[in-house]
Phi, psi and omega in degrees: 000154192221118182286105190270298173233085191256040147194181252015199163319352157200126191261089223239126182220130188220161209195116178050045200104310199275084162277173180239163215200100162221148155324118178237053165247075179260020166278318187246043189050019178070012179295122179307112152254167145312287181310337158297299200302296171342314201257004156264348198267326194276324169306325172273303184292345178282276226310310175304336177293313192298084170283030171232029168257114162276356161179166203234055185288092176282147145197195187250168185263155162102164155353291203227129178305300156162124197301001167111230187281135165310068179311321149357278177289333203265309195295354218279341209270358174040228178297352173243025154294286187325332160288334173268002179271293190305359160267321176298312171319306174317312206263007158272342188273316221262348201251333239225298181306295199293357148309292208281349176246037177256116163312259161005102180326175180235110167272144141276136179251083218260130136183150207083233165255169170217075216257166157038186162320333187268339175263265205303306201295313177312283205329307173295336193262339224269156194292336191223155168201127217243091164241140152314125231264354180243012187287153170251179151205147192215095186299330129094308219304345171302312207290359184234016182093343205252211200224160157343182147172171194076357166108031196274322200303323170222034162273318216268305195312314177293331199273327190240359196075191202293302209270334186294324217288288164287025069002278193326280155341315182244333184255350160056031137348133182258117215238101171324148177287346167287321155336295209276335174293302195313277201303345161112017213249301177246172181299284180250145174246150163209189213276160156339296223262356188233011183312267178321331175312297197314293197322323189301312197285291191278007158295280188311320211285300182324303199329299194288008192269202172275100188296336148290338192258011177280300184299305188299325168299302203290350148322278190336287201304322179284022170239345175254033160305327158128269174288128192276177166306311182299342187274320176287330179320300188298338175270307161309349196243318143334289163305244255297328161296309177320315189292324196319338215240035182254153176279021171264335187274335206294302184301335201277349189292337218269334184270319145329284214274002177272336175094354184242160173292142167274185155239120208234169211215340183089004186239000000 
């Protein structure tokens, strides 16, 4: 095994073709700072420098795959969210492309949540998705006032349709992984305790196929999504800076770290 990034917010290691990639905040769920997204972003691109990589297993260290954005940090920014919310979006816009254009397949590797843009939004871009049989998901960003990111906006539609997408999206359900299977969200589920094993097994198996011609389908199917991802990140990332600066995201972040139903007022 060749240790590529073995300390910070993410950690990258690779082994016979397969690397593994994981998120390393398991104090905070693995919740998106800037310095995580940077250092997934930094992570994603060795892979790509790597012409012996034959497949990809992302997951989180910890618990939990990962609770989305760092409320925490984002409340901490007060009235100057919205300009750090457009730093945080960029390198999540930019981490969320270079998944989806790694020649190389992604397995998501699920357990516990999978939340917001940093959960749920990886989880819609990664190509396979292996979850443990106790995972939730949840896209969270109504509930806090803001809007969608990571390209969720037309990854979820395409992955699950029109109408469940909203449903999903807006009313924000917490969906069990046999939920997220029945809808097509995830590949596969399995007991807890075989997670890793399984994601390992069809890492290696993608490995072991043709790697152009593995790369080129998964090129072709992510170009016929119709409207690319790439193309809705900026317009999503627009809204979320806009909304990030309404006193409706303020309550929904404020109600989060308070434990209570917000209340939202429209302004």
């Amino acid at each position: 095994m060749t240790s590529l990034i073995d300390s910070g917010d993410v950690l990258l290691d690779i082994r016979d073709g397969v690397a593994d990639l994981r998120m390393n905040r398991p104090d905070a769920a693995n919740g998106m700072t800037v310095g995580l997204l940077r250092a997934l972003y930094d992570a994603l691109m060795a892979c790509h420098r790597r012409s012996d990589l034959r497949a990809l297993v992302i997951s989180g260290n910890g618990r939990h795959f990962s609770g989305g954005g760092d409320v925490k940090d984002f409340a901490s920014h007060g009235e100057a969210l919205p300009e750090h919310l457009r730093e945080v979006t960029s390198w999540l816009q930019i981490s969320v492309s270079a998944m989806i254009r790694l020649p190389a397949p992604v397995v998501a590797r699920v357990q516990g949540f999978a939340a917001g843009g940093g959960g749920f939004g990886l989880v819609c871009a990664a190509d396979f998705v292996v979850a443990g049989e106790s995972a939730r998901f949840l896209p969270a960003a109504t509930n806090v006032g803001m809007a969608p990111d990571a390209g969720t906006t037309v990854t979820l539609s395409r992955i699950v349709g029109l109408r469940q997408a909203m449903r999903i999206i807006l009313t924000n359900p917490r969906l069990t992984a046999k939920d997220a299977y029945e809808l097509g969200l995830v590949t596969e589920v399995v007991p807890d305790g075989e997670l890793e094993q399984r994601a390992e097994e069809l890492a290696r198996t993608l490995a072991a196929g043709a790697p152009r011609a593995i790369a080129a389908t998964k090129r072709l199917l992510w170009d016929g999504v119709g409207r690319s991802v790439e193309d809705a990140l900026p317009d999503e990332a627009r809204t979320v800076s806009e909304l990030s600066g309404s006193a409706d995201a303020r309550e929904g972040l404020a109600a989060v770290l308070e434990h209570r139903a917000p209340v939202f007022t429209g302004r």
